[in-house]
C-alpha positions as CSV (number, residue, x, y, z in Angstrom):
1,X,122.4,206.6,2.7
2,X,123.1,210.0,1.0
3,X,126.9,209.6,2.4
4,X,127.3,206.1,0.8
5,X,126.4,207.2,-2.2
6,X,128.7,209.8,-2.0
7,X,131.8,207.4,-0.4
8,X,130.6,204.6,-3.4
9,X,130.7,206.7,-6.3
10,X,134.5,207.6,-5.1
11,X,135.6,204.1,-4.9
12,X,133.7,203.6,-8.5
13,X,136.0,206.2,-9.7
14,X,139.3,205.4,-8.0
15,X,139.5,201.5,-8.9
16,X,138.4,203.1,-12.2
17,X,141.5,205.5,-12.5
18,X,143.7,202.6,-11.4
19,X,142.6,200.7,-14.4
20,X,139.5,198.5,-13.2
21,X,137.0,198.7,-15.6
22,X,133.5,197.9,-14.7
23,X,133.5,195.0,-17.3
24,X,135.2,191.8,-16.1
25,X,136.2,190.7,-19.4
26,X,139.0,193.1,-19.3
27,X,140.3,190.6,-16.5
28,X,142.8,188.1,-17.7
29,X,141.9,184.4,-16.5
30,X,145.0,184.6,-14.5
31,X,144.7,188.2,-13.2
32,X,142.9,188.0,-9.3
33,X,143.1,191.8,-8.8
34,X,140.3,192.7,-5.8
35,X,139.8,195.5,-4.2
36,X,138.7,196.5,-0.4
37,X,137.3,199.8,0.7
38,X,135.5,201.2,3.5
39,X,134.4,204.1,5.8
40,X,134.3,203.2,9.9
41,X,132.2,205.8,11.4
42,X,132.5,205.7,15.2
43,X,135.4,203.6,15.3
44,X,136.4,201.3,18.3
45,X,140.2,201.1,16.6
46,X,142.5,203.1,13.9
47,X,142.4,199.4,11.4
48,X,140.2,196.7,9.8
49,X,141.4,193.3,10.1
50,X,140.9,190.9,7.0
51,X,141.1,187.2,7.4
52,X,140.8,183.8,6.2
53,X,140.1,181.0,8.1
54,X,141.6,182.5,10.8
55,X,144.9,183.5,8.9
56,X,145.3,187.0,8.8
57,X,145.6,188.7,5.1
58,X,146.3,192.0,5.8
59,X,145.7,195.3,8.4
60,X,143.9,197.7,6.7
61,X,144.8,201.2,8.8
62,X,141.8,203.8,8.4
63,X,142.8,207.6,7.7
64,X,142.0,210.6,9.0
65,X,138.7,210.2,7.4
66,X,137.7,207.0,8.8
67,X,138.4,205.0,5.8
68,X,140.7,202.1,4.4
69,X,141.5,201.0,0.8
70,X,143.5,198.3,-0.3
71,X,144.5,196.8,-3.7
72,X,145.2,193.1,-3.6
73,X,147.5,192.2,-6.6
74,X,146.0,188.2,-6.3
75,X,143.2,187.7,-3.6
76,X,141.3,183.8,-4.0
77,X,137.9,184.0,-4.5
78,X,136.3,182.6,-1.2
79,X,134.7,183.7,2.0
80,X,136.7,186.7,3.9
81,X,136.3,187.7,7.5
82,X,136.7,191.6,8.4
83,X,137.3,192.4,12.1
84,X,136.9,196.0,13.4
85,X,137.3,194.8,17.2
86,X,135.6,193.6,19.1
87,X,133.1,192.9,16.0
88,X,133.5,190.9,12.9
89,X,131.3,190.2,9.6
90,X,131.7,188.2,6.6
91,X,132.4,189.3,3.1
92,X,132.7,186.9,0.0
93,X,135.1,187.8,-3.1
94,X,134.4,186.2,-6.3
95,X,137.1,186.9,-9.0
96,X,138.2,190.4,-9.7
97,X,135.4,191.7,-7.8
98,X,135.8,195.7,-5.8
99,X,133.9,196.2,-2.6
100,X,133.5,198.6,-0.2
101,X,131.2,198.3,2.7
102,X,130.3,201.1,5.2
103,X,129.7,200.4,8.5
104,X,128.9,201.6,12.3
105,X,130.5,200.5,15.2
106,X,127.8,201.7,17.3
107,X,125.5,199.0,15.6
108,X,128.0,196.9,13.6
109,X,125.9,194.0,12.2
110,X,122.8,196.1,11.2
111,X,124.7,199.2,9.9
112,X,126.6,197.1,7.2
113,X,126.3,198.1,3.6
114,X,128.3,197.0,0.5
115,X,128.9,198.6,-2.4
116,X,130.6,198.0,-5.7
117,X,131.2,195.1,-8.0
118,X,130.2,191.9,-5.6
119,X,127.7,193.9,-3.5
120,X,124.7,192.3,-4.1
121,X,125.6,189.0,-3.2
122,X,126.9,190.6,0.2
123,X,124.1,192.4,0.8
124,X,122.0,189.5,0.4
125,X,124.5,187.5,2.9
126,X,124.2,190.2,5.3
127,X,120.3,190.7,4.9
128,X,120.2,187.0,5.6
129,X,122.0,187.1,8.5
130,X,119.8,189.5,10.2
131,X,116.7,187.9,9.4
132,X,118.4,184.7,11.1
133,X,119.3,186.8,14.5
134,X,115.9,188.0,14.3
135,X,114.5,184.3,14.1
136,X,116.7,183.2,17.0
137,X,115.1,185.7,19.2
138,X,111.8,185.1,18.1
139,X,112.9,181.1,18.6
140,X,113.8,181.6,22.3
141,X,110.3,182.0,23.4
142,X,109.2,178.9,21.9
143,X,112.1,176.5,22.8
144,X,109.4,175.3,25.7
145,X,106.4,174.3,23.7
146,X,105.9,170.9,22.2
147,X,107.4,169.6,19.4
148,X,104.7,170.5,17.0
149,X,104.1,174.1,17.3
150,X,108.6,174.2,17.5
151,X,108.4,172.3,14.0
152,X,105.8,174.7,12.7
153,X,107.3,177.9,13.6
154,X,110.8,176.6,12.8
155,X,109.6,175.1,8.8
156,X,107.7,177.8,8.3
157,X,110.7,180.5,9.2
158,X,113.1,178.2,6.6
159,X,110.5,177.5,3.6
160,X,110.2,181.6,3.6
161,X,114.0,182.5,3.8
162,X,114.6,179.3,1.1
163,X,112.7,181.1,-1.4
164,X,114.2,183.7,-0.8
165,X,117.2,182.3,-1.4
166,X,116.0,180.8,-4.5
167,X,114.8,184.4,-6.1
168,X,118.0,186.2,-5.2
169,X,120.0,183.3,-6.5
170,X,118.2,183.0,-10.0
171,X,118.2,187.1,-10.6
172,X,121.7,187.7,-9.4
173,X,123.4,184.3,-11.2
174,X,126.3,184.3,-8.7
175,X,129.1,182.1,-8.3
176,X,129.0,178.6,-6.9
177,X,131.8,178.9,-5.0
178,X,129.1,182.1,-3.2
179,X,126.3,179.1,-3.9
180,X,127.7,176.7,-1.3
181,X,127.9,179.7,1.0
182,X,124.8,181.3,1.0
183,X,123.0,177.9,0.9
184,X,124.9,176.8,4.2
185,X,124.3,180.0,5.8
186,X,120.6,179.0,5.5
187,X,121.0,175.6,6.4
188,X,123.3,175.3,9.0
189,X,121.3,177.7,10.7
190,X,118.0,176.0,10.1
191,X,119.9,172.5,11.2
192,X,121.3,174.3,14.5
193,X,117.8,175.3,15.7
194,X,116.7,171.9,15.5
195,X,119.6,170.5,17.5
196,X,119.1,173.1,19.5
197,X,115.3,172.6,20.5
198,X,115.5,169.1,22.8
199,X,118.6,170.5,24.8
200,X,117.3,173.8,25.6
201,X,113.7,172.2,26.0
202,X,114.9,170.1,29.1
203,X,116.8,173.7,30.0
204,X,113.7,175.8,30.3
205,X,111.0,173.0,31.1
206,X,113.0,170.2,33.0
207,X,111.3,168.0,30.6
208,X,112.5,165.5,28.3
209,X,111.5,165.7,24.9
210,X,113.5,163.4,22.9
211,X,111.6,160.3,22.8
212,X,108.8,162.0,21.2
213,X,111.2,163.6,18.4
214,X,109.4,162.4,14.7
215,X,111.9,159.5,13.8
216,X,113.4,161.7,10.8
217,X,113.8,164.7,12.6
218,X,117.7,164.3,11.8
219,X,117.4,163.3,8.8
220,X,119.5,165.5,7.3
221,X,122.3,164.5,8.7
222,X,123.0,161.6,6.0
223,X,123.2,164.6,4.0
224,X,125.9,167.0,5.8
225,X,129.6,167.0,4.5
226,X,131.4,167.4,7.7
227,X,135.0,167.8,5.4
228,X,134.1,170.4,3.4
229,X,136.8,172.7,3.9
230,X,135.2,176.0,3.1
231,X,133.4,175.9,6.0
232,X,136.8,175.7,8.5
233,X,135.4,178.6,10.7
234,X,132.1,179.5,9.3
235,X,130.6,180.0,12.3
236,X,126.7,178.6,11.1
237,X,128.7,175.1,10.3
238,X,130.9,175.7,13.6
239,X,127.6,176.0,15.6
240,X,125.8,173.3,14.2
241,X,128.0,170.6,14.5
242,X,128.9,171.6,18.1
243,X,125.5,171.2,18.9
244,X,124.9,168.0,16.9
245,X,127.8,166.4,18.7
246,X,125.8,167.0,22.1
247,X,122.9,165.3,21.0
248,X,125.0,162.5,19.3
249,X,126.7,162.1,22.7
250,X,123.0,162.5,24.6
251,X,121.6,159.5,21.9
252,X,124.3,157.3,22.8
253,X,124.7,157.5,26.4
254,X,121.3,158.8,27.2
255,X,122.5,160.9,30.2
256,X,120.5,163.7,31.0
257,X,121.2,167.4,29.5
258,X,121.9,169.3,32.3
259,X,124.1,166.4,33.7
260,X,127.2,166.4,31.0
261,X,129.8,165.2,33.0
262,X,133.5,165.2,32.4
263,X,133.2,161.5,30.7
264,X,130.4,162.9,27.8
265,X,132.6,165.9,27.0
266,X,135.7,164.0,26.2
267,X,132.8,161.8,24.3
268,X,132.6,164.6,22.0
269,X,136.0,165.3,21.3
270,X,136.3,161.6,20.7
271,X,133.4,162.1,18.1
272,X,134.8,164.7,16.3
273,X,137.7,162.9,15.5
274,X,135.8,159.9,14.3
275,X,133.3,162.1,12.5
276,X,136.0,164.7,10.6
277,X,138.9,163.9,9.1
278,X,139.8,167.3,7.5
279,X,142.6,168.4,10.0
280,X,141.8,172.1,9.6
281,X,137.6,171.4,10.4
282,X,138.6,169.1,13.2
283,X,140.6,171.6,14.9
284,X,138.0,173.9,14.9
285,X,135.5,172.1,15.9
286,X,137.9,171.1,18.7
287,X,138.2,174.3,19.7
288,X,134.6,175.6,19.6
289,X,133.7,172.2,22.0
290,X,136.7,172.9,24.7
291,X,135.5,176.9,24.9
292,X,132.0,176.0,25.7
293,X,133.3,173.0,28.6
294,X,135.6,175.3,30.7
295,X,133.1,177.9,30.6
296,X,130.0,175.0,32.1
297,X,132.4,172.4,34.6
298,X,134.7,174.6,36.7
299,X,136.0,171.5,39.0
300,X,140.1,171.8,38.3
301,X,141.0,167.9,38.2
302,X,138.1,167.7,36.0
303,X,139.4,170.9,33.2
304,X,142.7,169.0,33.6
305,X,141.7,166.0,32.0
306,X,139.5,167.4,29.6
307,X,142.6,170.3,28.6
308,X,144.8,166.8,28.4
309,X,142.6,165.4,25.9
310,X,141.8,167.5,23.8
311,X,145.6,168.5,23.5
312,X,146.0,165.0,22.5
313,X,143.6,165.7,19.5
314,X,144.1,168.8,18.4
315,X,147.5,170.5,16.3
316,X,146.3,174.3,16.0
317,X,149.0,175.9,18.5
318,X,147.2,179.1,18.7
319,X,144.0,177.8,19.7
320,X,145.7,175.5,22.2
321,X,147.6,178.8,23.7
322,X,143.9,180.0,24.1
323,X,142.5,177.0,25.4
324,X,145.1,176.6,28.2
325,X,144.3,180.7,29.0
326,X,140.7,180.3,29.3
327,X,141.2,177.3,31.7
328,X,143.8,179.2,33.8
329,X,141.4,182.3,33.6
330,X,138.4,180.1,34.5
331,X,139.9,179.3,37.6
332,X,139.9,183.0,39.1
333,X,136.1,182.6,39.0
334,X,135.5,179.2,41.3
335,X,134.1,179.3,43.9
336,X,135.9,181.4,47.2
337,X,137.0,183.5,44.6
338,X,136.7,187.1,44.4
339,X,135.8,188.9,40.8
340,X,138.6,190.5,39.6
341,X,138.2,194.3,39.1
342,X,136.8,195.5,35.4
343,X,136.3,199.2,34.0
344,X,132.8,199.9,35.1
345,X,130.9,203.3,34.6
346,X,127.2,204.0,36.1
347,X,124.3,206.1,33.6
348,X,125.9,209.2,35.2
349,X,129.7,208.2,33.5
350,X,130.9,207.8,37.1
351,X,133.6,204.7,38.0
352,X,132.2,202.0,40.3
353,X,134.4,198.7,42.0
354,X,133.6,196.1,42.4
355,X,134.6,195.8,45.4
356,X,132.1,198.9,46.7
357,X,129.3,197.1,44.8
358,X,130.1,193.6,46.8
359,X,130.4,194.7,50.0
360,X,127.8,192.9,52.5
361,X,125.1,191.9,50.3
362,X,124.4,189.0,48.4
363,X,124.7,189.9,44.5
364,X,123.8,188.5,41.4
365,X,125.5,190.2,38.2
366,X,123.3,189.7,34.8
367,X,124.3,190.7,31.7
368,X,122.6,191.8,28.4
369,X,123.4,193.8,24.7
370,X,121.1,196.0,22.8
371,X,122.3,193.5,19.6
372,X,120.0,190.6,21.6
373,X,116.4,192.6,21.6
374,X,114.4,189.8,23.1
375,X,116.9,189.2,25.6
376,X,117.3,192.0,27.2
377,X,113.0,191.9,28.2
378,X,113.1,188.3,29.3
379,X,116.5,188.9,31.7
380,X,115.1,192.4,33.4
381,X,111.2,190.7,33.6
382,X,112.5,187.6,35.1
383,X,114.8,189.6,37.5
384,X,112.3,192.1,38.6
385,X,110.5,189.1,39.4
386,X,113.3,187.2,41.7
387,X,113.8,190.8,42.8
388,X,110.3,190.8,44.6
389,X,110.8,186.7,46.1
390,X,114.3,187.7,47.2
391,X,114.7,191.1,48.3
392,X,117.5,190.7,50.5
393,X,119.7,190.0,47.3
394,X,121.1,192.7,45.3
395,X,120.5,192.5,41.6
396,X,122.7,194.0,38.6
397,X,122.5,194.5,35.3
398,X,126.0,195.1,32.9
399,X,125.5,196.1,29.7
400,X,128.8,194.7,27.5
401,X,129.2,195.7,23.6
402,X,127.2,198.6,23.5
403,X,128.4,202.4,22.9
404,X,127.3,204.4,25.9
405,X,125.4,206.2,23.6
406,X,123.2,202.9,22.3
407,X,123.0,201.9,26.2
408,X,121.4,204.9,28.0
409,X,119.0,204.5,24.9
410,X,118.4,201.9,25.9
411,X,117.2,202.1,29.3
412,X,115.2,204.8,28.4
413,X,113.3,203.0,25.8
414,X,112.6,200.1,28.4
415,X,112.7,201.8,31.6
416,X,113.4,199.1,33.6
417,X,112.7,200.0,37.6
418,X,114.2,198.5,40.2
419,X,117.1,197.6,38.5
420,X,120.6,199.2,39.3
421,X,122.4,199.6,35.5
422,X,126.1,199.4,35.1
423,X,128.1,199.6,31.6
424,X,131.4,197.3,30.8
425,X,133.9,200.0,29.3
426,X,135.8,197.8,27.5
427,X,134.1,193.9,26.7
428,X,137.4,192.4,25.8
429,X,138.3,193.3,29.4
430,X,135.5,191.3,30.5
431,X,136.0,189.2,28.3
432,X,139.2,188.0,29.3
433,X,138.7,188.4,33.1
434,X,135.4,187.3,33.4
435,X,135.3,184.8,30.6
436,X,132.4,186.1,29.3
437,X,131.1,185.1,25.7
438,X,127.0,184.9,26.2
439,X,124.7,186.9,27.8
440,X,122.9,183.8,29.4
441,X,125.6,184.1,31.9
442,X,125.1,184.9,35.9
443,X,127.9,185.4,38.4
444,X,126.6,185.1,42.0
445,X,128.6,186.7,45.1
446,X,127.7,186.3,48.7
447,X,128.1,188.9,51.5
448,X,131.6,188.8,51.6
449,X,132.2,189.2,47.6
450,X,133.3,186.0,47.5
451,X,132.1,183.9,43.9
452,X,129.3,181.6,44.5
453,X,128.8,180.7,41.3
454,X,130.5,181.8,38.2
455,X,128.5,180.0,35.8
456,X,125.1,180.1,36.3
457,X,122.1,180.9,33.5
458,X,119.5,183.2,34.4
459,X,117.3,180.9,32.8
460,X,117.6,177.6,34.3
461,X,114.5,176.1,35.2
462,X,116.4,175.7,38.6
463,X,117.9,178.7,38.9
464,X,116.3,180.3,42.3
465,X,116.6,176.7,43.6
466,X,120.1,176.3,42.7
467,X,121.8,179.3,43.6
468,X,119.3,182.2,45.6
């Protein structure tokens, strides 16, 4: 904290020497001057990415020191994405405003700090955030009890961060273009987890719980602007409605969750169109819904059709480019299939294949991050568990995101036995090759390395049915 200080007070008195004055009625109405600063400690790459909606605004190159400045001579006031890959965070520029924001890559989301004119509010943003990713894990253990005790741990989670919200907003007396923002964040989150709650109820449980949903429990969708183009790629807004279109899709065909077939996917697509008629939302939406099909129906004719159809709907080139890659790469990992070779390294730093680890056993490949806490208990306790009824199969954990560093310190704060550990050197390797964007994710091999399945999740009610 000492060092920001330090790195804050610098930028205070560099935009100061270039003429920014700490009161913004020296700004013209017509002047958008902003300024973004930072320090990278540990960095993954040697520049920052910033972007909107997608668009890229400018490479930001860090120094010897770690760190990146940039004056922008007209930057819009709006919500900013800042990439430091494989991460990425939001920050929000009102008019004229100066930031600088420090951050880890070790442990990206909960090392980042603002500083400078705007930093409150993107403190607050960021502080919000966190409190959501700590709600979603606290959420995943109660996704399989009834609908009461979700509906009271779910309120009770959003009345508290609301007023919050209310407090910060009525001392700091930010912008409404920030409003809209912050309030989304809050809601869109809060919306998702209760789209969220019958699907991955029937998940865990095998049970249905629809029909006993409170007849407003969606309520609030009358409410929900699905053209407001500020949320494009917001990703609480992208989630939500993702989600809401698979319950839309579930209410009108009344098929069950875990059997989406080809026909209710294209269902969606054919929804979002109806539903959006803001090209730029549409397309993203698009997107989001084709990413999440190739990586759950791996049945070639059937990624055809689906790839044909939502070409038909959707205009954004590069996301069609990425589209068609993921269904080509999804294809390496069908069935008969063997898993293509990744940069491994065991707790000792040494290289291990995949082909060595394959070899005449059956194998099941789990994955997990330090970044999801509650995760990474329920995948090694429910492993160590199938370890026991199957002990003929091999099980293995691969740690993806993590610094090597963060990983072993891991382990030895949970001491998992049993368990053989592996780290993914680089995740956009696996990533790519792999196709591998949630930690839910299994990959099953038999004894002759060949893919089994590609997609499973660990925590299918059916799981040791399905596939052990």
């Amino acid at each position: 904290m000492f060092l920001l200080k330090i790195n804050c007070l610098s930028f205070v008195l560099l935009t100061s020497l270039l003429g920014l004055s700490s009161c913004e009625n020296n700004f013209k109405s017509n002047d958008f001057t902003a300024y973004f600063g930072g320090e990278i400690v540990n960095p993954s790459e040697r520049f920052v990415l910033l972007l909107k909606d997608e668009t890229l605004i400018d490479t930001l190159f860090l120094d010897k020191e770690n760190r990146f400045f940039k004056k922008f001579d007209s930057l819009a006031p709006g919500l900013y994405t800042f990439k430091h890959l494989p991460e990425y965070q939001y920050v929000y520029f009102d008019k004229n405003d100066s930031l600088m924001v420090r951050v880890n890559s070790d442990d990206f989301d909960n090392s980042v700090v603002f500083c400078g004119r705007g930093d409150e509010k993107n403190n607050y943003f960021m502080e919000a955030f966190l409190e959501n990713e700590k709600s979603k894990e606290a959420l995943y253990s109660i996704l399989d009890k009834d609908i009461n005790v979700f509906n009271e741990h779910t309120n009770s989670h959003f009345k508290t961060q609301k007023k919050i919200y209310e407090t910060e907003k009525q001392e700091q007396n930010w912008s409404t273009g920030f409003d809209s923002i912050a309030l989304a964040q809050l809601q869109f989150n809060y919306y998702f987890k209760k789209e969220l709650y019958p699907y991955a109820h029937q998940i865990k449980t095998g049970a249905e719980i629809y029909k006993q949903l409170p007849k407003d429990f969606y309520a609030y969708r009358n409410d929900i602007n699905l053209n407001n183009e500020n949320f494009t790629s917001f990703t609480p807004f992208v989630k939500y409605v993702s989600m809401m279109l698979t319950n839309r899709v579930y209410e009108k065909q009344n098929v069950n969750y875990s059997e989406m077939s080809l026909a209710s996917n294209i269902e969606k697509l054919n929804l979002t169109d109806s539903f959006i008629s803001n090209r730029k939302i549409k397309n993203s939406v698009l997107n989001q819904l084709a990413s999440l099909y190739l990586l759950e129906d791996q049945n070639m004719n059937n990624n055809t059709l689906f790839v044909k159809r939502y070409l038909e709907l959707s205009t954004d080139k590069v996301h069609n480019k990425e589209i068609q890659e993921i269904a080509n790469a999804v294809q390496n990992l069908i069935p008969g299939k063997t898993l293509s070779n990744i940069d491994l390294i065991d707790e000792k730093g040494n290289t291990v294949l995949i082909n060595d680890i394959t070899k005449n056993k059956k194998t099941v490949f789990f994955f997990w991050s330090s970044m999801a806490s509650s995760h990474i208990k329920a995948a090694h306790n429910k492993v160590m568990t199938l370890q026991n009824e199957y002990p003929n199969i091999q099980f293995i954990a691969i740690n993806i995101k993590d610094s090597k560093e963060n990983w072993l310190k891991a382990l030895s704060k949970h001491n998992f036995k049993g368990i053989r550990e592996l780290k993914s050197v680089n995740f956009e390797e696996i990533q790519k090759n792999w196709v591998l964007n949630k930690v839910h994710r299994v990959i099953i091999t038999n004894e002759k390395g060949e893919i089994t399945n590609g997609f499973s999740n660990l925590f299918d009610v059916n799981f040791a049915k399905n596939n052990l």
